[in-house]
ZAMARGU-4260 file (C-alpha; in steps of 0.2 Angstrom, whole numbers, plus 5000, padded with zeros to 4 digits):
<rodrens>
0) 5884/4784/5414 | 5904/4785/5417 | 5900/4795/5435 | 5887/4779/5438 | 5902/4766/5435
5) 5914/4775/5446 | 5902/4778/5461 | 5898/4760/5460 | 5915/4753/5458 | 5920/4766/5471
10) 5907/4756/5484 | 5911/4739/5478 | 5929/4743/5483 | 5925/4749/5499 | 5912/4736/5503
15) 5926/4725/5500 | 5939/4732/5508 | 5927/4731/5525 | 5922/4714/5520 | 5942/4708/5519
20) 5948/4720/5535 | 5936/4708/5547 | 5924/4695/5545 | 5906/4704/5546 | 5904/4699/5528
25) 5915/4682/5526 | 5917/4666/5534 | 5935/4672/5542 | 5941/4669/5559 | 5958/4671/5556
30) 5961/4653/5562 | 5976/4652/5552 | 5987/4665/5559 | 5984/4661/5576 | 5983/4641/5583
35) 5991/4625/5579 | 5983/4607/5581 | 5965/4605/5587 | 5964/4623/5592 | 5965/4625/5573
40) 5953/4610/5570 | 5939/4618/5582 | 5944/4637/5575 | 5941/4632/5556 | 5923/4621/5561
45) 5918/4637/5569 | 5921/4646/5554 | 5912/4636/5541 | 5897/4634/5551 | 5893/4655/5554
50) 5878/4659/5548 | 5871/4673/5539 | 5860/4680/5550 | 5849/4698/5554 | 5857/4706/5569
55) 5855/4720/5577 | 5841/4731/5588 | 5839/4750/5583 | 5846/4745/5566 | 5845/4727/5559
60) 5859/4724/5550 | 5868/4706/5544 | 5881/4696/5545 | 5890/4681/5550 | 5889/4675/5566
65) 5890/4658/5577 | 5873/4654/5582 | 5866/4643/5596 | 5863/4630/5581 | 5878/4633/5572
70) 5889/4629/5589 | 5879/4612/5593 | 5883/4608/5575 | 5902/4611/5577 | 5899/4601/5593
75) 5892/4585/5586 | 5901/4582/5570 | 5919/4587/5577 | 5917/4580/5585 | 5921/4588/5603
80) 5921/4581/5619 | 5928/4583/5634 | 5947/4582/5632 | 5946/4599/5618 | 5941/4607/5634
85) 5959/4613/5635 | 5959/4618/5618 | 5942/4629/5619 | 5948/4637/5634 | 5966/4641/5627
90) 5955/4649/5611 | 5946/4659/5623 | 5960/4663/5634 | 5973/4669/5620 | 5959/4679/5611
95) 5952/4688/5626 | 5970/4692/5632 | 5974/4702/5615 | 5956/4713/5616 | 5957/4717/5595
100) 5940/4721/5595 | 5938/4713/5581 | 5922/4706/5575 | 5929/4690/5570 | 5937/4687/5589
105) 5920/4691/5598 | 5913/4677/5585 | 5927/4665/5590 | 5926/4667/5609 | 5907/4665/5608
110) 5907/4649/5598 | 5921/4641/5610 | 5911/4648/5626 | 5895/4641/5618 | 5902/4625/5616
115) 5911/4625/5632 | 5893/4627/5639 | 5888/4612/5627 | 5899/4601/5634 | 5891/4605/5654
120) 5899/4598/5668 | 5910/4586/5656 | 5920/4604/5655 | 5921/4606/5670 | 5927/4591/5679
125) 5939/4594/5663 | 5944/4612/5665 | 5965/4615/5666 | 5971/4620/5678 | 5982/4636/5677
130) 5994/4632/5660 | 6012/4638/5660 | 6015/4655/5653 | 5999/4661/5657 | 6001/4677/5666
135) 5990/4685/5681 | 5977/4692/5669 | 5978/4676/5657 | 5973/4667/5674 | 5959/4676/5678
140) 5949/4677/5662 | 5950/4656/5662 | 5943/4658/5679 | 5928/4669/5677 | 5926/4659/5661
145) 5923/4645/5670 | 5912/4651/5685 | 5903/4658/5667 | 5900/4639/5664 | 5895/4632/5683
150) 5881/4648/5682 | 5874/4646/5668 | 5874/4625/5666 | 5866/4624/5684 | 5854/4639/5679
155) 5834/4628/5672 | 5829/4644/5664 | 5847/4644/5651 | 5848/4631/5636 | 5863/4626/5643
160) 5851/4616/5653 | 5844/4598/5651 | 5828/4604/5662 | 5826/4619/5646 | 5814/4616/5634
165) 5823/4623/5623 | 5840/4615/5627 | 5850/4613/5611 | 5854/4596/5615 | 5837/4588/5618
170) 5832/4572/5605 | 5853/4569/5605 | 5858/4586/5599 | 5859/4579/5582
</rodrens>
């Protein structure tokens, strides 16, 4: 019975050690420690709309992740327009240029890009122009970032895509 109690306490203690060490398991996208203002705002709705969901191909596993759903609801009761296009850009832009690795980053970037593609063409005609600091590589991923965005919004067959019959925004996005 005692060597039962230890094994388990031994995997509840390393299950949430992992859990703690990056957000697979929790709602946590580190939002705290790394913006200020509406960065913040868009970082913690992010947050408390991941989902729990079955991932995975070879081996279905779960975990929190922003989903196409969980994006359009950040976007709608926000709510975010075009103006925060600066501020999901900046998100992207100051998360790709650290390359963590971490789970909770991809999470973060895909919920801003999602959103970013949300928004359509209001994020483009919105889109900053290079920021001051921003260094060659900086630069460049805000770049690709948007020609992500003019692809896949002018693309019928993406739900990015009013023509889509599946485009996340159809009936109001509400």
């Amino acid at each position: 019975m005692k060597r039962t109690f230890g094994s388990l306490s031994i995997f509840f203690l390393v299950f949430a050690a992992a859990a703690h060490a990056d957000s697979l398991y929790t709602r946590n996208l580190d939002c705290d420690k790394r913006f200020a203002a509406r960065e913040l705002k868009i970082c913690k709705a992010l947050e408390r709309e991941l989902e729990w969901v079955w991932t995975g191909h070879a081996i279905i596993s779960p975990s929190y992740r922003v989903t196409f759903e969980s994006a359009r609801r950040v976007l709608c009761t926000l709510p975010i327009s075009a103006p925060d296009t600066r501020s999901l850009v900046l998100i992207v832009v100051s998360v790709e240029r650290q390359l963590t690795g971490k789970f909770a980053d991809a999470e973060l970037v895909n919920g801003s890009r999602f959103i970013l593609k949300l928004l359509g063409q209001h994020a483009l005609d919105a889109f900053p122009a290079r920021e001051t600091g921003w260094d060659e590589r900086a630069w460049q991923i805000a770049k690709n970032l948007c020609e992500e965005i003019a692809h896949d919004i002018a693309d019928p067959g993406m739900i990015w895509h009013p023509q889509n019959p599946q485009y996340l925004l159809r009936g109001g996005g509400k």
